[in-house]
C-alpha positions as CSV (number, residue, x, y, z in Angstrom):
1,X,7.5,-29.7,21.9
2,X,7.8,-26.1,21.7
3,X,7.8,-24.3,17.8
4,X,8.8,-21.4,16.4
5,X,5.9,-19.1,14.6
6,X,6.7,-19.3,10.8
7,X,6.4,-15.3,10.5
8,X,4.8,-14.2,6.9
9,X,6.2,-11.9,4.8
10,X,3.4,-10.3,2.7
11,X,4.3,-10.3,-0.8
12,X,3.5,-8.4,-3.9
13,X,0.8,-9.6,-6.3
14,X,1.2,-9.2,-9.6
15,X,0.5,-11.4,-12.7
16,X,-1.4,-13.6,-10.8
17,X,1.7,-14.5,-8.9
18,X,3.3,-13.4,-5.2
19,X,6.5,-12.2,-5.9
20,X,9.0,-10.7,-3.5
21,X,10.4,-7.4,-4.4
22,X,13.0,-6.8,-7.4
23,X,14.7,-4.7,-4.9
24,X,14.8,-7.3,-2.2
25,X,13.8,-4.9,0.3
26,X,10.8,-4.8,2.9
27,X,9.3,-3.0,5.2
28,X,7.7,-3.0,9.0
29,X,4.0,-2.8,8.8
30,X,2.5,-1.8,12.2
31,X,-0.9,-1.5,13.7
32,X,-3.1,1.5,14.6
33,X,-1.0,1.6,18.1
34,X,2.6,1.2,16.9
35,X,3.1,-2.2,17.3
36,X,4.6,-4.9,14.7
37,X,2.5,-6.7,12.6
38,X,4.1,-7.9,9.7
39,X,7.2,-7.3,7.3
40,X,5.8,-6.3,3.9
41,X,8.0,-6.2,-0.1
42,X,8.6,-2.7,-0.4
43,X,7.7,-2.1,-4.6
44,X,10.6,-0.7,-6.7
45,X,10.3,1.2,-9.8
46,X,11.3,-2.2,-11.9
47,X,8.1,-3.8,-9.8
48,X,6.0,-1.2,-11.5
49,X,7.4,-1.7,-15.2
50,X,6.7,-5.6,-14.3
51,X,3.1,-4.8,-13.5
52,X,2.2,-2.8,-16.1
53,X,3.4,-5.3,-18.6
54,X,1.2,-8.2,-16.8
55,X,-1.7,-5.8,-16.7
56,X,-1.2,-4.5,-20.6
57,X,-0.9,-8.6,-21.1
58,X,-4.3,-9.0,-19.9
59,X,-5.8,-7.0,-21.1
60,X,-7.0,-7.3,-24.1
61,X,-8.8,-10.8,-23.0
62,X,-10.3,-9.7,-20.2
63,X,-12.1,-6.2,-22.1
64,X,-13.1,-9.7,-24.3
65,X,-14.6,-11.5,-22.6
66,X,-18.4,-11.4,-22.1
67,X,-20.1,-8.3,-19.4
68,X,-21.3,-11.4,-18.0
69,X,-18.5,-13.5,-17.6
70,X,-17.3,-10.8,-15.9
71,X,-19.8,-10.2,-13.8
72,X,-19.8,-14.0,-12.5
73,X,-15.8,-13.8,-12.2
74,X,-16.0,-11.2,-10.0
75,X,-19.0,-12.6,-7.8
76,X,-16.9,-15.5,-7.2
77,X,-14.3,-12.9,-5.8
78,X,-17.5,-11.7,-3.3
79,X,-18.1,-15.1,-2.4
80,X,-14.3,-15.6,-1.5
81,X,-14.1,-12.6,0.6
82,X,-17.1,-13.8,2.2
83,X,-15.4,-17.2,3.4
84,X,-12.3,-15.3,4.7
85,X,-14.4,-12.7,6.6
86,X,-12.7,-13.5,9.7
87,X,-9.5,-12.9,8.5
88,X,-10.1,-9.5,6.9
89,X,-12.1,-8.0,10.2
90,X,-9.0,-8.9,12.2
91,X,-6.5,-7.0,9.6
92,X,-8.8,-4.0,9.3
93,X,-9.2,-3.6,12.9
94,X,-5.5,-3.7,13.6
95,X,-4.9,-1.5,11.0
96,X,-7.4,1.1,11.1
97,X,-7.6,0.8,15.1
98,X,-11.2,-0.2,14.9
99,X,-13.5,-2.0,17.4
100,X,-14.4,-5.3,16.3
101,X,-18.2,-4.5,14.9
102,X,-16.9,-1.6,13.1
103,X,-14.2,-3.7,11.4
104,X,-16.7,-6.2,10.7
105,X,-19.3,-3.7,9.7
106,X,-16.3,-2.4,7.1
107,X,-15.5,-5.9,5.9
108,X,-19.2,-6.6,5.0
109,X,-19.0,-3.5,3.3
110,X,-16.5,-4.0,1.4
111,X,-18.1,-7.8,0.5
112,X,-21.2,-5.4,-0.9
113,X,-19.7,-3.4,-2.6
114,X,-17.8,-5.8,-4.6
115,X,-20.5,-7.9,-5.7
116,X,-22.9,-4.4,-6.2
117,X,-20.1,-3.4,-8.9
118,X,-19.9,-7.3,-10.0
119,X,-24.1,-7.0,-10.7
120,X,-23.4,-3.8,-13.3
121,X,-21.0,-5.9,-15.6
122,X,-23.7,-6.6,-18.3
123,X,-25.7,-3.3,-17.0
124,X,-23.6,-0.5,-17.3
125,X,-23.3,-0.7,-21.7
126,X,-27.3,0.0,-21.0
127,X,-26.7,3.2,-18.5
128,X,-23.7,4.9,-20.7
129,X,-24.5,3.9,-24.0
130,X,-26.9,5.8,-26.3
131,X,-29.0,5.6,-29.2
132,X,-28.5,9.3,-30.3
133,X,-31.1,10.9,-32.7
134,X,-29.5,12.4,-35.9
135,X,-31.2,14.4,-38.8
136,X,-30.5,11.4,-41.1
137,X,-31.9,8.0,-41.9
138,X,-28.8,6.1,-40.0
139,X,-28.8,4.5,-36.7
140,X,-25.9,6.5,-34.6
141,X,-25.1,4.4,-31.5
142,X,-22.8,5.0,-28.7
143,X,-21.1,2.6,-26.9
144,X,-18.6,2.5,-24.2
145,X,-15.4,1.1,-24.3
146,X,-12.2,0.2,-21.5
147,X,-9.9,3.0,-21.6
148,X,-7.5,0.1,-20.9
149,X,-4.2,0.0,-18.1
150,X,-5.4,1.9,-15.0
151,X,-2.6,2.9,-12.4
152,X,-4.5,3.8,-9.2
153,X,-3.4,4.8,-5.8
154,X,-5.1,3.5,-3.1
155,X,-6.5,5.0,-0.3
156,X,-4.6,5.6,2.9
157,X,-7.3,5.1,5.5
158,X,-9.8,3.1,4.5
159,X,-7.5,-0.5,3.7
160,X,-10.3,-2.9,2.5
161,X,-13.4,-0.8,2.1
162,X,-12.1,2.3,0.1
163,X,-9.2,-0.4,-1.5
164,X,-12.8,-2.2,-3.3
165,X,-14.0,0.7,-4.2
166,X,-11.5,2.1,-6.3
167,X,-10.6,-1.6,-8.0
168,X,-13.9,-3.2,-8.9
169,X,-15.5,-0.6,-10.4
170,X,-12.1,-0.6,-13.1
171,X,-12.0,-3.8,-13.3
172,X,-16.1,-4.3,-14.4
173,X,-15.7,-2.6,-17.4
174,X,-12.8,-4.3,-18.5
175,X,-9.7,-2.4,-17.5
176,X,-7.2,-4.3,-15.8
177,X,-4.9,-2.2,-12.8
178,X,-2.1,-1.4,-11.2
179,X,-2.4,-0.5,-7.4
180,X,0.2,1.3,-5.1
181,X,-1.8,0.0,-1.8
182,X,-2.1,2.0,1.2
183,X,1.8,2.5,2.4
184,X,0.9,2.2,6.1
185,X,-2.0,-0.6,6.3
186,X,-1.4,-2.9,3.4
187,X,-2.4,-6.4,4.8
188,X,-5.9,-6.0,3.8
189,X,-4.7,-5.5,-0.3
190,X,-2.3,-7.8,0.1
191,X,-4.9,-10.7,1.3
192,X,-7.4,-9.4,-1.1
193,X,-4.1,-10.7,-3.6
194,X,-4.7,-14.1,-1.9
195,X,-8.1,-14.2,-2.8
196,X,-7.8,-13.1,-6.4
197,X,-5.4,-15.7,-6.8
198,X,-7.9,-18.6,-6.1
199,X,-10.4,-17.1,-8.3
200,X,-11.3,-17.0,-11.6
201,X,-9.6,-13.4,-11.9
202,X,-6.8,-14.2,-14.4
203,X,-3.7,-13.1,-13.8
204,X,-2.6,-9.7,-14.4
205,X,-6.1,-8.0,-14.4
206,X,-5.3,-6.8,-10.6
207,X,-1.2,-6.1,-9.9
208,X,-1.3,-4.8,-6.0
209,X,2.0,-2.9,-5.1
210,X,2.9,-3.1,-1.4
211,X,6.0,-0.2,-0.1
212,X,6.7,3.7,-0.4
213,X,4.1,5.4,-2.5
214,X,6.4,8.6,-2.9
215,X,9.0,6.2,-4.3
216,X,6.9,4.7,-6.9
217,X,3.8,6.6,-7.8
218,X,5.7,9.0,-9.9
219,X,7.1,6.4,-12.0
220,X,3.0,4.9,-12.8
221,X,2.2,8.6,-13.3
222,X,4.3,8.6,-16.2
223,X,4.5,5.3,-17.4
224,X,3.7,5.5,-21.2
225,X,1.8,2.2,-21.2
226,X,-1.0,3.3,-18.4
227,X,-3.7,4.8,-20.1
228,X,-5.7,6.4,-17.0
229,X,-4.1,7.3,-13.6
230,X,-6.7,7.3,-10.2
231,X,-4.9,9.4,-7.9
232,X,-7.9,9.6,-5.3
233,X,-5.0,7.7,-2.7
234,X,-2.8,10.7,-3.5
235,X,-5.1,13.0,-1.1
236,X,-4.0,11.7,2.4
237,X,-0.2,9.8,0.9
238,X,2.7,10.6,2.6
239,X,5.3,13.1,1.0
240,X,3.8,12.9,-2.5
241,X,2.1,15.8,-4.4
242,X,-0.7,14.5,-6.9
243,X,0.2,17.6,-8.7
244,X,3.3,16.6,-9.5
245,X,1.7,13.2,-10.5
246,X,-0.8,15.0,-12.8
247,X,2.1,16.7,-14.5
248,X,4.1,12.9,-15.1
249,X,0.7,11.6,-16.3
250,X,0.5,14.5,-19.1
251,X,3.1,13.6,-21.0
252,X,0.8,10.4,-22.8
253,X,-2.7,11.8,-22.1
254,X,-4.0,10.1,-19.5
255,X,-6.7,10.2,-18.3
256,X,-6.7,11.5,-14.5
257,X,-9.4,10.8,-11.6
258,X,-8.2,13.6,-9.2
259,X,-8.8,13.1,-5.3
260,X,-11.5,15.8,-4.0
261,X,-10.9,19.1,-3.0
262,X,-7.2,21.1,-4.4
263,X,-4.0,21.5,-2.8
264,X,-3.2,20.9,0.9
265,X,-7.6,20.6,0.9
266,X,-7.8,17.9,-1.2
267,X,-9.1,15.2,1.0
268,X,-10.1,10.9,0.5
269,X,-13.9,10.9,-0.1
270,X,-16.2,9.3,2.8
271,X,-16.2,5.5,1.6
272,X,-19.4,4.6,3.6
273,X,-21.7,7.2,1.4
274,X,-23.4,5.3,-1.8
275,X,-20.4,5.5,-4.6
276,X,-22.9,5.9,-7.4
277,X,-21.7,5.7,-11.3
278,X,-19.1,7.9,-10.6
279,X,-16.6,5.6,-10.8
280,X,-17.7,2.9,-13.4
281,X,-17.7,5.9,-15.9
282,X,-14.4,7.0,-15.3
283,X,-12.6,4.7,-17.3
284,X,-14.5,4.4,-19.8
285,X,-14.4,5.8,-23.4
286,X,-17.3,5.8,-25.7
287,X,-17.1,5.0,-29.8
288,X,-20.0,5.9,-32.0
289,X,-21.4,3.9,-35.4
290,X,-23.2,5.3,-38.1
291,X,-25.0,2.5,-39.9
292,X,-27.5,3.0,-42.3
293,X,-31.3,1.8,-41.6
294,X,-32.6,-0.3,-43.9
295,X,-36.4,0.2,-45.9
């Protein structure tokens, strides 16, 4: 007996839930060569109040939790995106117009790169923190610290591989975020959603935004409650100027990762090249204790 395909409209994940757009709107999402592949929410400005409140929620428990706990929530996350490899190679190739081994070669990328960042959860205290010498007979220690709600756009290009790389290394060190995905090729985020839903990740650490990233990036930029704005997706976004955004995100301090390069140069790094420490430094903040030595 013939069927009709149940079609999948890909939702917005935020607060450990999938839910459809405040606005009620979506949008066509086509592939590399202009053809339909999906109808996606389109995010409003009252979806990113909603996610910033799950992800200033969460956050306090997640920076609480253990660099180890971490570190094992998060490698359950590789191992997930492992299982549902298949899946992801078939979304990055229509979406980036790939061949099939260089969507898979991205995929297992991406895999790596997650679980690299998942192995410096109880490392990186070691790598930024200091013991600092002082004239004085105190210890004087440095340690670093979550700067706290990171609003971050996503790249444009690379959908699962650059998407990783600009979320794990936040998350590790106990931030939790809020991602405008890639307006163009958003399936990839979107299932990444799907796997962070059926992991130990709890809800609200990751809030992934699907729709116009002119419409809504200005109103993350200058959100009061984001502490630290990622604009590296601002480089290659449609109609939107990051330094406009860096002017929103001025009015509370945030701190602001800038995409390479200024003006009509700046330009989405190459996600293939070893990301280094960069990025795990970024959001971080560092507080410093005197404390006395004993005799």
């Amino acid at each position: 007996m013939p069927r009709l395909d149940v079609r999948k409209t890909y939702k917005l994940y935020v607060g450990g839930a999938f839910p459809r757009s405040e606005s009620g709107r979506s949008y066509e999402v086509l592939d590399a060569k202009g053809r339909f592949l999906a109808n996606a929410a389109q995010g409003s400005r009252k979806d990113v109040r909603d996610a910033v409140v799950k992800a200033r929620a969460a956050q306090p428990g997640w920076a609480g939790a253990t660099a180890y706990n971490r570190g094992q929530v998060l490698y359950r996350v590789g191992e997930l995106l492992e299982g549902r490899r298949d899946q992801f190679v078939a979304e990055v190739q229509a979406a980036e117009g790939l061949t099939v081994a260089r969507a898979r070669a991205a995929v297992d990328a991406a895999i790596d790169r997650w679980v690299w960042y998942a192995g410096w959860s109880d490392k990186v205290t070691q790598v930024v923190g200091t013991l600092n010498p002082v004239a004085g007979p105190y210890f004087d220690i440095t340690a670093p610290e979550p700067t706290g709600v990171v609003g971050i756009l996503a790249p444009q290009g690379s959908s699962l591989l650059g998407l990783v790389s600009v979320i794990a290394p936040a998350i590790v060190t106990g931030n939790t975020v809020v991602v405008l995905t890639s307006e163009q090729r958003p399936l990839p985020a979107i299932s990444l959603g799907e796997v962070l839903a059926t992991s130990d990740v709890p809800g609200g650490v990751v809030n992934l935004l699907s729709g116009r990233t002119a419409e809504t990036a200005p109103w993350l930029a200058s959100h009061r409650d984001v502490n630290a704005l990622d604009l590296t997706g601002a480089a290659d976004a449609t109609d939107v100027d990051w330094a406009d955004l860096e002017r929103a995100a001025a009015d509370n301090l945030k701190r602001v990762l800038r995409p390479a390069g200024s003006g009509a140069a700046a330009v989405e790094p190459d996600w293939t090249l070893d990301p280094g420490l960069g990025r795990l430094r970024a959001f971080l903040e560092t507080k410093t204790v005197w404390h006395p030595k004993g005799r």
